[in-house]
PDBQT receptor file of N, H, CA, C and O in Angstrom, charges set to zero:
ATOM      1  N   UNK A   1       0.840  -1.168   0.000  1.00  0.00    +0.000 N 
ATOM      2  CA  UNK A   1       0.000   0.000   0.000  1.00  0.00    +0.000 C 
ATOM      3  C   UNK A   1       0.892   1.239   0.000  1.00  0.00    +0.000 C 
ATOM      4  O   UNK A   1       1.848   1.284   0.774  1.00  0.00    +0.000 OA
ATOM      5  N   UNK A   2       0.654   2.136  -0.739  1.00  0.00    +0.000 N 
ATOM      6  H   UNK A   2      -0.123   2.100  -1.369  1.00  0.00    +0.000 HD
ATOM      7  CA  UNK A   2       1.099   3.653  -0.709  1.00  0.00    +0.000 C 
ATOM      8  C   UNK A   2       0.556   4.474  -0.099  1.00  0.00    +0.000 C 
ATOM      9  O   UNK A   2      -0.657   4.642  -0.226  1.00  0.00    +0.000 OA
ATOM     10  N   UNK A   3       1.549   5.452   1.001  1.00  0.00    +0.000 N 
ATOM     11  H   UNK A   3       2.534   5.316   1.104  1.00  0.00    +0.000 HD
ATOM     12  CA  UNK A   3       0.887   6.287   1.527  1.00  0.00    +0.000 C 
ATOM     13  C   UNK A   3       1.650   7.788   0.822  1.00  0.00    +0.000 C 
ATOM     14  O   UNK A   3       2.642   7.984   0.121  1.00  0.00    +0.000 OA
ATOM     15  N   UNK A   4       0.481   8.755   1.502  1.00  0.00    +0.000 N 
ATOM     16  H   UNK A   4      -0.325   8.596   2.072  1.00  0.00    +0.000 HD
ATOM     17  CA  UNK A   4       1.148   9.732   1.209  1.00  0.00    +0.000 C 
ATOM     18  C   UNK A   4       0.660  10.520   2.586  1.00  0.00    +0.000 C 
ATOM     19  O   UNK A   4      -0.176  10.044   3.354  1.00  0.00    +0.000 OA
ATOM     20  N   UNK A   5       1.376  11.920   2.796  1.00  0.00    +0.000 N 
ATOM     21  H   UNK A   5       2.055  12.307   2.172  1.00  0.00    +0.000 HD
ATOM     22  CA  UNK A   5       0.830  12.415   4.178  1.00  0.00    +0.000 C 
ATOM     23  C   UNK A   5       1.322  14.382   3.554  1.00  0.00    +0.000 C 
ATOM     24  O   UNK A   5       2.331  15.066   3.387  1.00  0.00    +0.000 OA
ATOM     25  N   UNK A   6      -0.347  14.512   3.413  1.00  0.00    +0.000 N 
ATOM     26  H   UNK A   6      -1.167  13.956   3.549  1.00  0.00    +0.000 HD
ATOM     27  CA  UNK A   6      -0.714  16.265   3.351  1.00  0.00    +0.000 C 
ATOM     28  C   UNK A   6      -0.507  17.188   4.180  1.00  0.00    +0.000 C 
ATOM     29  O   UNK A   6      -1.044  16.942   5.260  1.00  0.00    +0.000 OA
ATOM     30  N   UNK A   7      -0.045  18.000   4.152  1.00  0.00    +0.000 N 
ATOM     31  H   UNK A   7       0.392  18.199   3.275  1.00  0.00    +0.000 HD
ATOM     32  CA  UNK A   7      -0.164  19.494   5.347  1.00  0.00    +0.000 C 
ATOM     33  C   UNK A   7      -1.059  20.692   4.515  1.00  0.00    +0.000 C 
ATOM     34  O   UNK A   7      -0.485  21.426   3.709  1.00  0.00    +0.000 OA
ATOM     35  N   UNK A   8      -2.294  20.795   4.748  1.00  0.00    +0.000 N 
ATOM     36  H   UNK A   8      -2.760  20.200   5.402  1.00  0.00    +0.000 HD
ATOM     37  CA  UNK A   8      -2.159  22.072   3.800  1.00  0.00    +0.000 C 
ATOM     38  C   UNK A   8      -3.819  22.943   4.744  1.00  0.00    +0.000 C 
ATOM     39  O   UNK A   8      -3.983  22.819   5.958  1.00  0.00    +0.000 OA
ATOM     40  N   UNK A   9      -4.465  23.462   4.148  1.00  0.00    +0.000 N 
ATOM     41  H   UNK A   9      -4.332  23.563   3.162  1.00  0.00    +0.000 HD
ATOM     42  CA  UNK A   9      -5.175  24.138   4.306  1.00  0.00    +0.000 C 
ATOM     43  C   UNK A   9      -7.030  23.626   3.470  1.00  0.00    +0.000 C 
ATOM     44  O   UNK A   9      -7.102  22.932   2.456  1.00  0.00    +0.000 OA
ATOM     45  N   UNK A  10      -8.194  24.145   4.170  1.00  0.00    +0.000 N 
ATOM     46  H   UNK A  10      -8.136  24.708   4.994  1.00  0.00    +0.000 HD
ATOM     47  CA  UNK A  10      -9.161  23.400   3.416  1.00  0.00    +0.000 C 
ATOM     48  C   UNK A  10      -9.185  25.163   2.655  1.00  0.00    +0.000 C 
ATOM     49  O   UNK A  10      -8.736  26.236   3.059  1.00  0.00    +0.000 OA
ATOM     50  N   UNK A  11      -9.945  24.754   1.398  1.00  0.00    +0.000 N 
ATOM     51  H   UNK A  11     -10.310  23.882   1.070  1.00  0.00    +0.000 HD
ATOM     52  CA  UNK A  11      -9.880  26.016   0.446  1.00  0.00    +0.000 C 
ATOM     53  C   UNK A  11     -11.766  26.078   0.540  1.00  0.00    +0.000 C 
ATOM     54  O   UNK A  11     -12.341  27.076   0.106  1.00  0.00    +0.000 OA
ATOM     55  N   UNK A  12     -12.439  25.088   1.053  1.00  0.00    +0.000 N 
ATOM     56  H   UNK A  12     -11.971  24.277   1.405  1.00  0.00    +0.000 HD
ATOM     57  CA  UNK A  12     -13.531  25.282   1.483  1.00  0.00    +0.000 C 
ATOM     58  C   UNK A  12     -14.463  24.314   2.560  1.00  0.00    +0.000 C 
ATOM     59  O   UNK A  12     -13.975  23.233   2.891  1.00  0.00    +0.000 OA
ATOM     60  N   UNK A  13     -15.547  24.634   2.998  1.00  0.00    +0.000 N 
ATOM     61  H   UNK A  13     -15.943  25.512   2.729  1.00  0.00    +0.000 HD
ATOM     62  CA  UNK A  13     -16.023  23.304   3.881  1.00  0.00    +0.000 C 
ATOM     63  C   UNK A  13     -16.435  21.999   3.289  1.00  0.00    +0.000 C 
ATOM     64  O   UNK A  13     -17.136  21.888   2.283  1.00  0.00    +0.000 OA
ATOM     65  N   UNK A  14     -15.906  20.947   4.049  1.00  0.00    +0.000 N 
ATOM     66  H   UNK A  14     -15.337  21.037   4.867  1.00  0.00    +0.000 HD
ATOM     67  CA  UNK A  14     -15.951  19.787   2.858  1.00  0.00    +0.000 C 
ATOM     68  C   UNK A  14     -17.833  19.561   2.356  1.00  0.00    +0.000 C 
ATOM     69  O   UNK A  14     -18.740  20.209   2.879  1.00  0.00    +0.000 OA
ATOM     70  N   UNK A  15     -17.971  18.825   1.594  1.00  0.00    +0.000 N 
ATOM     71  H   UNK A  15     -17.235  18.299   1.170  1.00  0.00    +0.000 HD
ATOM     72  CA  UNK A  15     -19.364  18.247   1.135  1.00  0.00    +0.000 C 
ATOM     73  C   UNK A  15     -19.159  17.106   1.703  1.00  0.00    +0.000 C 
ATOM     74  O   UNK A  15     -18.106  16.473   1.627  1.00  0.00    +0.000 OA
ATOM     75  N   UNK A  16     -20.497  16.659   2.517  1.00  0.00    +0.000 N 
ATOM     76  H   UNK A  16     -21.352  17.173   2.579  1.00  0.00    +0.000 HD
ATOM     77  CA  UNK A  16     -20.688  15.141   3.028  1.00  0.00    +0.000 C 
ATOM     78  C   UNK A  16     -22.144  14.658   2.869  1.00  0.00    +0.000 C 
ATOM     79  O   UNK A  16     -23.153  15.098   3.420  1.00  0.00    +0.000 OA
ATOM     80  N   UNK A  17     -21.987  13.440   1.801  1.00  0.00    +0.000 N 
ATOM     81  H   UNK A  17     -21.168  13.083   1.353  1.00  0.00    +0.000 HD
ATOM     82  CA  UNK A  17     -23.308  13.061   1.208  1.00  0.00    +0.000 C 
ATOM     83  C   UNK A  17     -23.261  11.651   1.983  1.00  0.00    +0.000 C 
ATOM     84  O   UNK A  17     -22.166  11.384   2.479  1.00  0.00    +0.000 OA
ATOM     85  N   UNK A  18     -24.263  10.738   2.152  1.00  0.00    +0.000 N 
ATOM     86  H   UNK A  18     -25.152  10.955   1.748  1.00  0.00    +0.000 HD
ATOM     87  CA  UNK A  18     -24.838   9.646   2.245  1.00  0.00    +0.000 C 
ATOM     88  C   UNK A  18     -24.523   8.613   1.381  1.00  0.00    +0.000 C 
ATOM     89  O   UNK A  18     -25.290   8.783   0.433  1.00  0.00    +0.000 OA
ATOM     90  N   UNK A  19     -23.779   7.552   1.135  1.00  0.00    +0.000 N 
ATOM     91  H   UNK A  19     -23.156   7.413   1.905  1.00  0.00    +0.000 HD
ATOM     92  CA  UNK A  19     -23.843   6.445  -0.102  1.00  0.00    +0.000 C 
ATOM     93  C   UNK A  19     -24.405   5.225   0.417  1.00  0.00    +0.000 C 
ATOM     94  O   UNK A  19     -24.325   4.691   1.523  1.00  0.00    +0.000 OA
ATOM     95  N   UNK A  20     -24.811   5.013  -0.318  1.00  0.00    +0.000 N 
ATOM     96  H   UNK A  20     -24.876   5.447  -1.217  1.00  0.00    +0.000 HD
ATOM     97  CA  UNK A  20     -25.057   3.283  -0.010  1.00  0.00    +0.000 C 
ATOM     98  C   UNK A  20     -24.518   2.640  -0.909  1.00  0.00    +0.000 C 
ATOM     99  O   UNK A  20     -24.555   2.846  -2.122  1.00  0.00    +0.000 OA
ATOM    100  N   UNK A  21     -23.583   1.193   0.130  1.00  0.00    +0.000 N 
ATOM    101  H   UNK A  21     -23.553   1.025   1.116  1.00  0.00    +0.000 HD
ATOM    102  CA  UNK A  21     -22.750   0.455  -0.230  1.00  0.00    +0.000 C 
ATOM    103  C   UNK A  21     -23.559  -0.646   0.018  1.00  0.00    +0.000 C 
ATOM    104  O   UNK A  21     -24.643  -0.686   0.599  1.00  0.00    +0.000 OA
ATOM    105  N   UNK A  22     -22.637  -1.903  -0.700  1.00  0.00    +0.000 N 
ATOM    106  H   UNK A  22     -21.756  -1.870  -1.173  1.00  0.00    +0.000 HD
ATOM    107  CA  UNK A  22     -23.657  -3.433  -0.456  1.00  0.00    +0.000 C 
ATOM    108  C   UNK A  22     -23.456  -3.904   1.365  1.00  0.00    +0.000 C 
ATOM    109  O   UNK A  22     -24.210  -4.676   1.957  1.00  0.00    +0.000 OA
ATOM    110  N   UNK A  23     -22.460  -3.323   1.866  1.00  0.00    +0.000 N 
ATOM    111  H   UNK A  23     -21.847  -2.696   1.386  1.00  0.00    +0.000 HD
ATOM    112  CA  UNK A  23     -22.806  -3.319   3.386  1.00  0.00    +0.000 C 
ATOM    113  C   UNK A  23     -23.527  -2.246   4.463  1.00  0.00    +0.000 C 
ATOM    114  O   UNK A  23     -23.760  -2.419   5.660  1.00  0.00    +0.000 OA
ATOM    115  N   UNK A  24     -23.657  -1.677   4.050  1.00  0.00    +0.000 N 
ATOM    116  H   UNK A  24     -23.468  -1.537   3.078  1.00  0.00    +0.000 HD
ATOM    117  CA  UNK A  24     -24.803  -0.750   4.412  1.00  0.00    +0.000 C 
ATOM    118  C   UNK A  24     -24.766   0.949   3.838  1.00  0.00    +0.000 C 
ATOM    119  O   UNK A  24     -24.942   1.375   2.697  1.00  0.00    +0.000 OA
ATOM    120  N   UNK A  25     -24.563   1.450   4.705  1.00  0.00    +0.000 N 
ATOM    121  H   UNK A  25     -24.421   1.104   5.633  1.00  0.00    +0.000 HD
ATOM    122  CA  UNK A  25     -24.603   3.421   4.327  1.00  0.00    +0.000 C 
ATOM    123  C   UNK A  25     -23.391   3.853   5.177  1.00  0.00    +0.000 C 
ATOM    124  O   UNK A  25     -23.010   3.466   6.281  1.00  0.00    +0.000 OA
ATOM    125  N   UNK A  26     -22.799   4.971   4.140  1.00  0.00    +0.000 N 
ATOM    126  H   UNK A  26     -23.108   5.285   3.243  1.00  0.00    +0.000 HD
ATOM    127  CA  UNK A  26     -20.857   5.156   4.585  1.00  0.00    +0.000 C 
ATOM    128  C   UNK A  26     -21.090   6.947   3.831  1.00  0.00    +0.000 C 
ATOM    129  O   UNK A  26     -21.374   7.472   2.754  1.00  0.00    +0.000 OA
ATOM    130  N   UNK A  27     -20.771   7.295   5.132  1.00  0.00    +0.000 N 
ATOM    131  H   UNK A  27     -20.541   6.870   6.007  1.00  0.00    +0.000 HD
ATOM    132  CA  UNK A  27     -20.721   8.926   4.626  1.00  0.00    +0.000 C 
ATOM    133  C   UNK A  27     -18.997   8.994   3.757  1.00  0.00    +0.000 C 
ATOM    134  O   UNK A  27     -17.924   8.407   3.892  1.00  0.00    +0.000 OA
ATOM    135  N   UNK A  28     -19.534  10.026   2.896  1.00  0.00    +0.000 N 
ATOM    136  H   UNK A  28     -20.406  10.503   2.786  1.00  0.00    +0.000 HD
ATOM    137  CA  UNK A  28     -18.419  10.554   1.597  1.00  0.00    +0.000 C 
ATOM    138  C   UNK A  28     -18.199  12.015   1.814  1.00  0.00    +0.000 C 
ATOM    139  O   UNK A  28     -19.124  12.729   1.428  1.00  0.00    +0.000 OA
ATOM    140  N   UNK A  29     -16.879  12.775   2.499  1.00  0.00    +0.000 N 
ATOM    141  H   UNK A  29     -16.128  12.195   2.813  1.00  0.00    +0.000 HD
ATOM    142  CA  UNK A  29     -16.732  13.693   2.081  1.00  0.00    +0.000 C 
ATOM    143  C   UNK A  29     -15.777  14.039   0.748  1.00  0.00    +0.000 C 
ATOM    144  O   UNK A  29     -15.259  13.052   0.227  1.00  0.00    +0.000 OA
ATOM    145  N   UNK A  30     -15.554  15.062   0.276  1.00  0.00    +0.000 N 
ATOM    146  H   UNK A  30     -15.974  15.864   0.700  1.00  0.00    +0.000 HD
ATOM    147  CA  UNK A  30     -15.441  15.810  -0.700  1.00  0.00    +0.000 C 
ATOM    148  C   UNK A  30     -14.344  17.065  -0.309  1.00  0.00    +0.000 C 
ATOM    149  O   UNK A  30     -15.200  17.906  -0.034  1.00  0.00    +0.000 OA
ATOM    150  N   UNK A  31     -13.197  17.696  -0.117  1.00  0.00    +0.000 N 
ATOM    151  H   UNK A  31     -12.501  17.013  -0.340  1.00  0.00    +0.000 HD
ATOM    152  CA  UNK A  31     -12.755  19.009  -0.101  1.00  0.00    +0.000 C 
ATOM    153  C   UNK A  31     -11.821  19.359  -0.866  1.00  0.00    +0.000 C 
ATOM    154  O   UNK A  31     -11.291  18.341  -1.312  1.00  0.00    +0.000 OA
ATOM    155  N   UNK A  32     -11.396  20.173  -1.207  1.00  0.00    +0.000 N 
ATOM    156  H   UNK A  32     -11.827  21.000  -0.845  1.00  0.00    +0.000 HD
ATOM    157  CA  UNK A  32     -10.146  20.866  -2.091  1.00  0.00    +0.000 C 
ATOM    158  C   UNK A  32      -9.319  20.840  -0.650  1.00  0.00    +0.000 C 
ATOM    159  O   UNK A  32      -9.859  21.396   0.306  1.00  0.00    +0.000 OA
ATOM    160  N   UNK A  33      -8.092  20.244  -0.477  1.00  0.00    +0.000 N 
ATOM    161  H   UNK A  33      -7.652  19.792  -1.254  1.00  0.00    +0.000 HD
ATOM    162  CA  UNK A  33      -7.043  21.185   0.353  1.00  0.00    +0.000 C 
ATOM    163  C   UNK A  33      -5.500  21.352  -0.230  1.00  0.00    +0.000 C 
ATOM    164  O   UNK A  33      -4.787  20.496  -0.756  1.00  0.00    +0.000 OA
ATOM    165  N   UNK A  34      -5.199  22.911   0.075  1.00  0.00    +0.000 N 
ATOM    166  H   UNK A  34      -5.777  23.606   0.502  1.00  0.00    +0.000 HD
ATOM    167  CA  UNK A  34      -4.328  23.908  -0.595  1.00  0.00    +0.000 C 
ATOM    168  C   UNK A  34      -2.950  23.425   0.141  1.00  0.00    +0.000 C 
ATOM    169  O   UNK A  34      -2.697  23.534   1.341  1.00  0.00    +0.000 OA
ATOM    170  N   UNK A  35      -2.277  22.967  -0.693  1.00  0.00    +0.000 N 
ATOM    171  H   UNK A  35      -2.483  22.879  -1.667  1.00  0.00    +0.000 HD
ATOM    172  CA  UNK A  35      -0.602  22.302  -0.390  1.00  0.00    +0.000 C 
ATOM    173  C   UNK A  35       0.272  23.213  -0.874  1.00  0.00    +0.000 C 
ATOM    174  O   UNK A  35       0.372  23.586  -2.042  1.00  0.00    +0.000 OA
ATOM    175  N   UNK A  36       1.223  23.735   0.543  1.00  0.00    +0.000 N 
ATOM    176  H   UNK A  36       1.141  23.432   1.493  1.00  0.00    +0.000 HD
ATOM    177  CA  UNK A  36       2.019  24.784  -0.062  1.00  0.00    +0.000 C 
ATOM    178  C   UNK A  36       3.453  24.120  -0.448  1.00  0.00    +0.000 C 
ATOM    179  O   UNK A  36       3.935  23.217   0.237  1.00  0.00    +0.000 OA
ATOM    180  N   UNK A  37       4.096  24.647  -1.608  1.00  0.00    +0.000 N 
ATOM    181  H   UNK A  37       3.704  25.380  -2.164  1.00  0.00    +0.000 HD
ATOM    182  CA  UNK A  37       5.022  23.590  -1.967  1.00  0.00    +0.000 C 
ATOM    183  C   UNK A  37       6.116  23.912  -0.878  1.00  0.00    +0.000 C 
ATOM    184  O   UNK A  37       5.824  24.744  -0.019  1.00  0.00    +0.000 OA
ATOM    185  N   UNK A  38       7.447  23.264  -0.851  1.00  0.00    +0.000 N 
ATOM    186  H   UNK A  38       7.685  22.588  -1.549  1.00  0.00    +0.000 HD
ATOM    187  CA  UNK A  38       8.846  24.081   0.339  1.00  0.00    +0.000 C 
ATOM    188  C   UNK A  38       9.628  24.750  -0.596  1.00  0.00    +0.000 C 
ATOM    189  O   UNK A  38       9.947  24.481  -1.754  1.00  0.00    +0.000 OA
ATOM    190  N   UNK A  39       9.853  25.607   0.093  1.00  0.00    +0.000 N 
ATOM    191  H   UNK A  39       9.594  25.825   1.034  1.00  0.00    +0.000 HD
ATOM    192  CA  UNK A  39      10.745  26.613   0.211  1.00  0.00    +0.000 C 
ATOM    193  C   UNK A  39      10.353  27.793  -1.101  1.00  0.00    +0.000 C 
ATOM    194  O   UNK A  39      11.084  28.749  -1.359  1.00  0.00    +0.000 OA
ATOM    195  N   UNK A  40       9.131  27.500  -1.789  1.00  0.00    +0.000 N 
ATOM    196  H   UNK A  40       8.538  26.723  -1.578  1.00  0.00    +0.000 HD
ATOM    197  CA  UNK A  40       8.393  28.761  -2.176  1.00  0.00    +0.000 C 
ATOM    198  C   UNK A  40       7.219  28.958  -2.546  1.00  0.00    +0.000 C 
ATOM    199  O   UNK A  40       6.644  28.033  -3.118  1.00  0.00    +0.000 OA
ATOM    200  N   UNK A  41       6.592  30.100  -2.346  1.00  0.00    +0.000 N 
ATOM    201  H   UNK A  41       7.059  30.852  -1.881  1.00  0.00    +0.000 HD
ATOM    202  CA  UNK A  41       5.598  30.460  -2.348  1.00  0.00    +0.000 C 
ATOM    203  C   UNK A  41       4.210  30.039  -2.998  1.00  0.00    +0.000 C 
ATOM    204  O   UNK A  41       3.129  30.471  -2.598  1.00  0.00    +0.000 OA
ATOM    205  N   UNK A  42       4.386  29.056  -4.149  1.00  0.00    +0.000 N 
ATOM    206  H   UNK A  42       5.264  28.705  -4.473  1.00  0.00    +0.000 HD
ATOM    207  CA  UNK A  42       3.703  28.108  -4.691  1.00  0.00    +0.000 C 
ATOM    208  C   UNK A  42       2.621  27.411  -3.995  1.00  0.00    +0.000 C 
ATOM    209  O   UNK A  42       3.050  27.066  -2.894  1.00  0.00    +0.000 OA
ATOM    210  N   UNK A  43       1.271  27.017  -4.178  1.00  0.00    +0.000 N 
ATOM    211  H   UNK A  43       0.923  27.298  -5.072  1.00  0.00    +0.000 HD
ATOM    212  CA  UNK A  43       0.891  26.140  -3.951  1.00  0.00    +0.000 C 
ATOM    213  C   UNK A  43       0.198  25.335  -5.011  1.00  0.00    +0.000 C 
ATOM    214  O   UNK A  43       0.068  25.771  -6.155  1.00  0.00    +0.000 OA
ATOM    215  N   UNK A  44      -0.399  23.760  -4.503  1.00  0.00    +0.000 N 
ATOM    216  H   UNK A  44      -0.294  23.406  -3.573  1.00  0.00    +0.000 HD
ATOM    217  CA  UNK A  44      -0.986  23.118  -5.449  1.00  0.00    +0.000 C 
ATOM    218  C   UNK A  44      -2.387  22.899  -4.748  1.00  0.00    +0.000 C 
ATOM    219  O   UNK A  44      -2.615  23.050  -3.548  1.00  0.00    +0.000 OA
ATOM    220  N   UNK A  45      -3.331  22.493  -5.783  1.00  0.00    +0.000 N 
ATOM    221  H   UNK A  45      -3.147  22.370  -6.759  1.00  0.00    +0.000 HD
ATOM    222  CA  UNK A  45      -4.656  22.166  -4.697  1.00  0.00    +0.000 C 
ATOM    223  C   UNK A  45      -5.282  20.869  -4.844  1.00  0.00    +0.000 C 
ATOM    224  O   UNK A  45      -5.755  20.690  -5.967  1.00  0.00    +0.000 OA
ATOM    225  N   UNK A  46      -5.390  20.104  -4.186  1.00  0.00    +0.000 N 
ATOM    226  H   UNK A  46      -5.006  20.250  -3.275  1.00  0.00    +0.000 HD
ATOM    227  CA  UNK A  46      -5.345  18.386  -4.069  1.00  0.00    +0.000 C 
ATOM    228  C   UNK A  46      -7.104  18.299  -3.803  1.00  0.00    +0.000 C 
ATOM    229  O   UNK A  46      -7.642  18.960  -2.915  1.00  0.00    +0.000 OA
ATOM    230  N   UNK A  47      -7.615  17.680  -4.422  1.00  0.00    +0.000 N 
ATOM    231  H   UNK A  47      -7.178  17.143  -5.143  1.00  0.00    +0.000 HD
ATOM    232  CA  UNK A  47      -9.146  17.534  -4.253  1.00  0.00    +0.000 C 
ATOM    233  C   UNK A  47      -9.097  15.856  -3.122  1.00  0.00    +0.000 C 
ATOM    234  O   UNK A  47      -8.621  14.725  -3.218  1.00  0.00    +0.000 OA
ATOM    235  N   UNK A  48      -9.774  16.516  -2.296  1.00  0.00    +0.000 N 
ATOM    236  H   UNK A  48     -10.161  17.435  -2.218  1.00  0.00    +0.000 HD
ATOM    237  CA  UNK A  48      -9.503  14.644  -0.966  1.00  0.00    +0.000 C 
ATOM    238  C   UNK A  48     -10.804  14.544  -1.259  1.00  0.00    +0.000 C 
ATOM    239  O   UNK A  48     -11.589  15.397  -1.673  1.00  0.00    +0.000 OA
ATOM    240  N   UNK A  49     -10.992  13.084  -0.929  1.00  0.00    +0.000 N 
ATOM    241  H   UNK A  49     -10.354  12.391  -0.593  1.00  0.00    +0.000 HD
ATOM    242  CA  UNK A  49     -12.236  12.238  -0.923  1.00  0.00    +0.000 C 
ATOM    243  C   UNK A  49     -12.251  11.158  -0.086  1.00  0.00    +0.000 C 
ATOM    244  O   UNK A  49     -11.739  10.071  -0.353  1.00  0.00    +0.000 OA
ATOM    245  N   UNK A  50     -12.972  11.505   1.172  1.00  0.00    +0.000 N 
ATOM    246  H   UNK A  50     -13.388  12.388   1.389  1.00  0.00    +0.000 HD
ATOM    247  CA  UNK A  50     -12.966  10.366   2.373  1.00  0.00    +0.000 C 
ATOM    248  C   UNK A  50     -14.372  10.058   2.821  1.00  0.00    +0.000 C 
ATOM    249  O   UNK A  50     -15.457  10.640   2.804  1.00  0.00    +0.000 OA
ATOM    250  N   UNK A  51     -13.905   8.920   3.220  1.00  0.00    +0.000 N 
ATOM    251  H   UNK A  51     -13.024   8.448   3.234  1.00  0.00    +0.000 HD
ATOM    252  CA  UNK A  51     -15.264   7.610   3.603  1.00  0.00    +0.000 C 
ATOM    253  C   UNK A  51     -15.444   6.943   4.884  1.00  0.00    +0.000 C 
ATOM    254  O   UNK A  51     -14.347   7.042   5.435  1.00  0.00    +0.000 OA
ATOM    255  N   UNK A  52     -15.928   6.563   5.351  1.00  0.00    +0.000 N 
ATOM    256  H   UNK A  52     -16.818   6.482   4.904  1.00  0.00    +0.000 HD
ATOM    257  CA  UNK A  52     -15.940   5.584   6.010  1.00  0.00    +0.000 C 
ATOM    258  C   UNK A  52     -17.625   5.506   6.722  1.00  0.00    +0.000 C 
ATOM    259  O   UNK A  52     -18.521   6.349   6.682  1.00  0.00    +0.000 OA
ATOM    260  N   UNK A  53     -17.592   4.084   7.382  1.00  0.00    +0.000 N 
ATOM    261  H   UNK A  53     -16.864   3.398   7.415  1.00  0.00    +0.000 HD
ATOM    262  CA  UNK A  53     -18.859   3.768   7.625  1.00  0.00    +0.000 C 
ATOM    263  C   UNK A  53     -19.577   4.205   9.059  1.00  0.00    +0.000 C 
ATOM    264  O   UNK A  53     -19.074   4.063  10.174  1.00  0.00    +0.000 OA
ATOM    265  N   UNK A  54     -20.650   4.672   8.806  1.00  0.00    +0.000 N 
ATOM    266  H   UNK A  54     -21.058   4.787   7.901  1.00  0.00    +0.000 HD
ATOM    267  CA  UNK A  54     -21.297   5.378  10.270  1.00  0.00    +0.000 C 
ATOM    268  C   UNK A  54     -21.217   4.376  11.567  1.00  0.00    +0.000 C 
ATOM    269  O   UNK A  54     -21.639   4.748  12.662  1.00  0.00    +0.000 OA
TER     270      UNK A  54
């Protein structure tokens, strides 16, 4: 498995919808967060998408 590990900022409040999976219902958020690159002023903006089950 690959990881990776973000520092950044949310660029807005995430969206969290309802899904239904074949094991039951698993909230989905949604956010842009703003990754500043090192050592200049740059950033990039990474769209996250997280899950898990209620």
């Amino acid at each position: 498995m690959n990881t990776i590990v973000l520092m950044g900022r949310l660029a807005r409040d995430p969206e969290t919808k309802l899904a239904s999976t074949q094991k039951g219902k698993t909230k989905v958020s949604r956010f842009p967060l703003v990754v500043k690159r090192n050592r200049t002023s740059k950033a990039f903006v990474v769209m996250i998408t997280a899950y898990g089950m209620l």
